[in-house]
C-alpha positions as CSV (number, residue, x, y, z in Angstrom):
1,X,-77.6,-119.0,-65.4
2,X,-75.9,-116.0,-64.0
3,X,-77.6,-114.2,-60.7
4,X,-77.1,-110.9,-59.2
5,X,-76.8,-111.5,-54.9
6,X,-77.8,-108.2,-53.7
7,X,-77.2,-108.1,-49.7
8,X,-79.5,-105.2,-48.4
9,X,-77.5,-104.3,-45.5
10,X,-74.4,-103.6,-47.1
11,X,-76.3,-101.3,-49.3
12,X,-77.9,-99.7,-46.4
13,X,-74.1,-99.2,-44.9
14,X,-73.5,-97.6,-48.1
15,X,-75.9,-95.2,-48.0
16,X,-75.4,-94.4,-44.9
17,X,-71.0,-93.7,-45.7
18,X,-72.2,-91.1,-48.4
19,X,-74.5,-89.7,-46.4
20,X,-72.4,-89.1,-43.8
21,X,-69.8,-88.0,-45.6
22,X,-72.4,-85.4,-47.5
23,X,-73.4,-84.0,-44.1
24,X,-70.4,-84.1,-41.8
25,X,-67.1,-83.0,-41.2
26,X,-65.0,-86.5,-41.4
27,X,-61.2,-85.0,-42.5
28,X,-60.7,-83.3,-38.7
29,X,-57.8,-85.4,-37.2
30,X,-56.8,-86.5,-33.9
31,X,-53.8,-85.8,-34.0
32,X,-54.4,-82.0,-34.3
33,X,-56.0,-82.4,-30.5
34,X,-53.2,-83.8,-29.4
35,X,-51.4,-80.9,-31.3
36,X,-53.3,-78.6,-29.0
37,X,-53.4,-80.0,-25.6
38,X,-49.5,-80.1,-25.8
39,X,-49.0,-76.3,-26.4
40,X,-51.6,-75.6,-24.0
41,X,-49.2,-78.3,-21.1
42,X,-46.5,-76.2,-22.8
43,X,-48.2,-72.5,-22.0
44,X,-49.5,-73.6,-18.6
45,X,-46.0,-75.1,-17.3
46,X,-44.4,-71.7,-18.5
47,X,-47.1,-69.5,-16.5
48,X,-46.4,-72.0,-13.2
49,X,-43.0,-72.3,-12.8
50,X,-41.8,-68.9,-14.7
51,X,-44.5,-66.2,-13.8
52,X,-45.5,-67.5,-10.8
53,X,-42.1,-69.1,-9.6
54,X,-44.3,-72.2,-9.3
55,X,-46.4,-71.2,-7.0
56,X,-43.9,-68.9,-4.5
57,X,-46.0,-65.8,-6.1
58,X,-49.1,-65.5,-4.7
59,X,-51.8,-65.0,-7.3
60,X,-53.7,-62.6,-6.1
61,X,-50.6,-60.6,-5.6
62,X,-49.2,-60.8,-8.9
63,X,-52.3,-60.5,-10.4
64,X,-54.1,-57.2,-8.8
65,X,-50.4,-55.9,-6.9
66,X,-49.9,-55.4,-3.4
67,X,-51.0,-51.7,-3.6
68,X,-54.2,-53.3,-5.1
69,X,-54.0,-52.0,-8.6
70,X,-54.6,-54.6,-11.3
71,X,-51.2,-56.5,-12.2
72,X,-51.1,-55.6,-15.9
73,X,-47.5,-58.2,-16.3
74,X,-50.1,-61.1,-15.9
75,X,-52.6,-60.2,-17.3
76,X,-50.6,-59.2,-20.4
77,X,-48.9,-62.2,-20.4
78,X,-51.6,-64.8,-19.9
79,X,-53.8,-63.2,-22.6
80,X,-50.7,-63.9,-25.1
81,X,-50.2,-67.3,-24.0
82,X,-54.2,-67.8,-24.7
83,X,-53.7,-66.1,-27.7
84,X,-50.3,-68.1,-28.8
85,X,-52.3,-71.7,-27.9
86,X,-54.9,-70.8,-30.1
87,X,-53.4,-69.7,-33.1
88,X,-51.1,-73.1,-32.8
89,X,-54.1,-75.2,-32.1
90,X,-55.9,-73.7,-35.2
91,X,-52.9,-74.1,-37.2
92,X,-52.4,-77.5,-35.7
93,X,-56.0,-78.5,-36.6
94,X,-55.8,-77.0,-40.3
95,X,-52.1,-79.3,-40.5
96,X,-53.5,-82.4,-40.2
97,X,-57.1,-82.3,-41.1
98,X,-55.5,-81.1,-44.8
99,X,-53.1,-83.6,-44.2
100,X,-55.8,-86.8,-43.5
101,X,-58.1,-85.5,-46.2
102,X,-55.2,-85.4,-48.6
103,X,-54.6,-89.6,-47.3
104,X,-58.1,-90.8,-47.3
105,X,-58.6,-88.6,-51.0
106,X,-61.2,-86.5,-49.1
107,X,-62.0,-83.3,-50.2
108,X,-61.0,-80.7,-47.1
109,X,-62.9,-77.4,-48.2
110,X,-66.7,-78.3,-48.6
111,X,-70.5,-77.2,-47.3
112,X,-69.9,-79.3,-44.2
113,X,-66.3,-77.8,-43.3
114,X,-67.7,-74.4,-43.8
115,X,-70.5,-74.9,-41.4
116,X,-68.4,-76.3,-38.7
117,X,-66.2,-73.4,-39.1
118,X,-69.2,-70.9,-38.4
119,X,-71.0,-73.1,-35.8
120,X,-67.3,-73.1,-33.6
121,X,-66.9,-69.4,-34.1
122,X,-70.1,-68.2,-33.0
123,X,-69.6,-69.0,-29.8
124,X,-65.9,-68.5,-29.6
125,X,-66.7,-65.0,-30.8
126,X,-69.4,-64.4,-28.2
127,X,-67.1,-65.6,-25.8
128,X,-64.1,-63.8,-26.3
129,X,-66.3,-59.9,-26.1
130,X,-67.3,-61.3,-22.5
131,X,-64.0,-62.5,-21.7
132,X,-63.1,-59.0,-22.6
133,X,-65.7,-57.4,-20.5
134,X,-64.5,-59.1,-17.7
135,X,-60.8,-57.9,-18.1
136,X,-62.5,-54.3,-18.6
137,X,-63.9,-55.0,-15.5
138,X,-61.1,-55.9,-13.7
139,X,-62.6,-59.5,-12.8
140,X,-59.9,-61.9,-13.3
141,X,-61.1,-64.9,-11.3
142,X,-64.2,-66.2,-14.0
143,X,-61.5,-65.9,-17.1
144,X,-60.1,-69.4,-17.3
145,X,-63.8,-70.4,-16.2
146,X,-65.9,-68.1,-19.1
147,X,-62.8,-69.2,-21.4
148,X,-63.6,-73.1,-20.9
149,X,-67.3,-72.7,-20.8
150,X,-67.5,-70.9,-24.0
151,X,-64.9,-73.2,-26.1
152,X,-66.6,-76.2,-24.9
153,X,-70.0,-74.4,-26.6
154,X,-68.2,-74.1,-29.4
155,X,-67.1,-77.3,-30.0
156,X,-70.9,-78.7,-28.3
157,X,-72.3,-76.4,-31.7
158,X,-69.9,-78.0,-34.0
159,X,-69.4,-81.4,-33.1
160,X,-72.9,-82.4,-35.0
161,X,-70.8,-81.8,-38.0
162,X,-68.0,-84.2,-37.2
163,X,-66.9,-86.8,-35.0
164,X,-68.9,-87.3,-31.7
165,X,-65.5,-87.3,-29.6
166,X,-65.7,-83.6,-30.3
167,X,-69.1,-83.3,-28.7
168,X,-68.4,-85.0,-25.9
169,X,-65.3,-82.8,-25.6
170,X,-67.6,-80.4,-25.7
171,X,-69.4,-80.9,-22.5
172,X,-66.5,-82.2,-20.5
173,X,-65.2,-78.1,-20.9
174,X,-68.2,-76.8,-19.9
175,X,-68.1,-78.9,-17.1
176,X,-64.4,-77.8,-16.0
177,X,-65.0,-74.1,-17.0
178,X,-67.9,-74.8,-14.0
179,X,-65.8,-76.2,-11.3
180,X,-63.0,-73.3,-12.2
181,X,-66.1,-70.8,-11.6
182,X,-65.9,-71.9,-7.8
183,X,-62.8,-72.6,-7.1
184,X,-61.0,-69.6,-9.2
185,X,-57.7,-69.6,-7.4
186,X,-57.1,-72.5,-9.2
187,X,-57.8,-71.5,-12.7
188,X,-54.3,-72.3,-14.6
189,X,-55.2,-75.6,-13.1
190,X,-58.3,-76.2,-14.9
191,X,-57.0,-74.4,-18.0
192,X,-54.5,-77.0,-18.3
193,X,-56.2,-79.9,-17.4
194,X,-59.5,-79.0,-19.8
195,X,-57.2,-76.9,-23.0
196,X,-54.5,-79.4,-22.6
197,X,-54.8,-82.9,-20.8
198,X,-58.8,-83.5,-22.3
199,X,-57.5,-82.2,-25.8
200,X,-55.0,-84.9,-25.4
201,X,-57.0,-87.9,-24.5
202,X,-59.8,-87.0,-26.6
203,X,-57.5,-86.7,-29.7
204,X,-56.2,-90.1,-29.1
205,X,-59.4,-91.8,-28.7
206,X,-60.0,-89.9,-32.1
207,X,-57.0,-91.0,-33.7
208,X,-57.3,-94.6,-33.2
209,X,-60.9,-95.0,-33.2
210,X,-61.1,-93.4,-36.7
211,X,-57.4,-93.0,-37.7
212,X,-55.6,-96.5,-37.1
């Protein structure tokens, strides 16, 4: 006589699969963090050693001018280098989350990508009109500090839709963009250690926690 062996917490483990794949994000890829936090080593390294002649230039100088007018070269140049590291991470992050979802036959386009996608650019959004308010303003100092608290909000919102590496990524900006908020003569510091070394570790812990 044939019998049926049913073992109830294999079941319950695959309930819990397609639930999780229902309600979160699961095609985002480590290696698009990594992506990231090597353009932003990239963008950082070019403002130290080429804009400020690593470190010969003295910021404040360069950045408001000896007369005490606002340095407009800097400015100018580090909002297109934030700008640049961006559009690369987004691409980056687009690359290879298509490019996992394509591997594991997951489909890259559904209710949970499109909520993660609003949930990060809320605050992004928010973010980027005070970072402008603050360059209207001529107060320089508290832009790599608003730029890393207000990402790391962004990726706090949306990491209950994917991975929990991306939460904890999350707070570990908002922490940085805090300690660049008192010590703002070292901002490009911060900026590269929180857009490009954590993107770097935290991608890898991604990558071979959920990649591997």
């Amino acid at each position: 006589m044939r019998t049926n062996s049913i073992n109830p917490r294999e079941d319950l483990q695959a309930i819990r699969e397609i639930m999780e794949r229902s309600s979160k994000f699961l095609s985002l890829s480590g290696l698009s963090g990594i992506f990231a936090g090597v353009c932003a080593l990239v963008g950082a390294g070019v403002a130290w050693f080429i804009v400020l002649d690593s470190g010969n230039v003295c910021f404040d100088e360069y950045m408001y001018g000896s007369d005490g007018s606002a340095g407009p070269a800097l400015r100018a140049y580090l909002a297109s280098v934030s700008l640049l590291v961006l559009g690369l991470a987004l691409l980056g992050a687009f690359y290879f989350s298509l490019r996992k979802a394509r591997k594991t036959g997951l489909q890259f386009w559904t209710n949970s990508s499109r909520r993660i996608l609003i949930h990060l650019l809320i605050p992004l959004f928010a973010g980027g009109l005070f970072i402008l308010i603050l360059l209207l303003q001529q107060n320089f100092v508290l832009v790599a500090s608003a730029m890393l608290i207000f990402y790391g909000l962004s990726l706090v919102n949306a990491g209950k839709f994917t991975f929990s590496e991306l939460h904890y990524l999350g707070l570990t900006e908002i922490g940085l963009g805090i300690l660049a908020g008192f010590f703002v003569h070292q901002g490009l510091l911060f900026w590269a250690i929180g857009f490009g070394l954590m993107h770097i570790i935290y991608g890898a812990v991604m990558y071979y926690r959920h990649e591997r």
